[in-house]
C-alpha positions, 0 to 999 in steps of 0.5 A, a space after each residue: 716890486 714894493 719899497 718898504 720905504 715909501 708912504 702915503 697919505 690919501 684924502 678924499 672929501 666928498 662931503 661936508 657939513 657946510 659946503 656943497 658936497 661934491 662928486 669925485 674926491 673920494 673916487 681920485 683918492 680910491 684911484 690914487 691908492 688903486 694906483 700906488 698899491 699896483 704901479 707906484 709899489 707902495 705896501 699897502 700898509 704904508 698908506 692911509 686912504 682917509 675918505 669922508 662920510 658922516 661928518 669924517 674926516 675932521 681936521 684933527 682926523 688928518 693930521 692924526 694920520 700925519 703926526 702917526 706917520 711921524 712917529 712910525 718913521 722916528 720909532 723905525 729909525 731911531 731918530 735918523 734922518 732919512 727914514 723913508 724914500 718917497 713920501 705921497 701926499 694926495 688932497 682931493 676936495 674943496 680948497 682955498 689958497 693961504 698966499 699972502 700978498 707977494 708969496 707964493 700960493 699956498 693951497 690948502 685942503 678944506 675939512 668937513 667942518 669948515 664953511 664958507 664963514 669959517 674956513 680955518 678947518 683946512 690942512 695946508 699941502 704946501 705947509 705940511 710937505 715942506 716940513 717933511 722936506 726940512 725934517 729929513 724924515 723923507 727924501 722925496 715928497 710928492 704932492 697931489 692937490 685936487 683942491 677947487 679953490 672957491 672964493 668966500 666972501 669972509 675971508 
């Protein structure tokens, strides 16, 4: 059965222009998408699989993808609260951890074009599923990271 209220936003980053490529993120988020599309009941145009090739996706590609959820869920709904039930966010690539001395961890996703001396190319999880918390658009956000943190030496 399908919820015509539940969304998600999948990524999968295999490769990158600076960072060694990895193997598995585009397949966990073609198996995430397989998985919510025949268990989970979400409409398969609710979701948007974003997987990388030929330098795609930059950060600005994901957060496009965020920033369109937001106005479909306002436009549906007239501003209300509450517009959606379940909101999936799925990250699945390189990673690094935002937290400051004394807070919390703050994962995040890399993008194709950050490198280990420029990691600011990166999409905070945590960051964007806590704002979706506080602006009531969803009543409930699950977050999946699959995010290897390495360690940079520049940071």
């Amino acid at each position: 059965m399908h919820n015509k209220d539940d969304y998600a936003v999948i990524v999968g980053i295999n490769d990158y222009e600076s960072l060694n490529p990895l193997n598995g993120p585009n397949n966990d988020a073609q198996g995430f998408y397989n998985w919510l599309i025949s268990y989970g009941g979400v409409p398969w145009a609710n979701i948007k699989l974003i997987q990388s090739y030929n330098s795609y996706p930059k950060m600005y590609d994901i957060e496009s993808a965020f920033k369109q959820l937001i106005i479909d869920n306002r436009n549906l709904n007239n501003n209300s609260v509450f517009s959606g039930r379940r909101l999936y966010i799925f990250f699945s690539g390189h990673g690094i951890d935002l937290k400051k001395p004394n807070e919390e961890e703050d994962p995040a996703l890399l993008t194709v074009e950050a490198s280990s001396d420029s990691i600011g190319y990166h999409i905070p999880g945590k960051t964007y599923s806590n704002w979706f918390k506080d602006s009531a658009i969803f009543r409930e956000i699950v977050i999946i990271m699959d995010c290897c943190r390495d360690s940079y030496s520049n940071i």
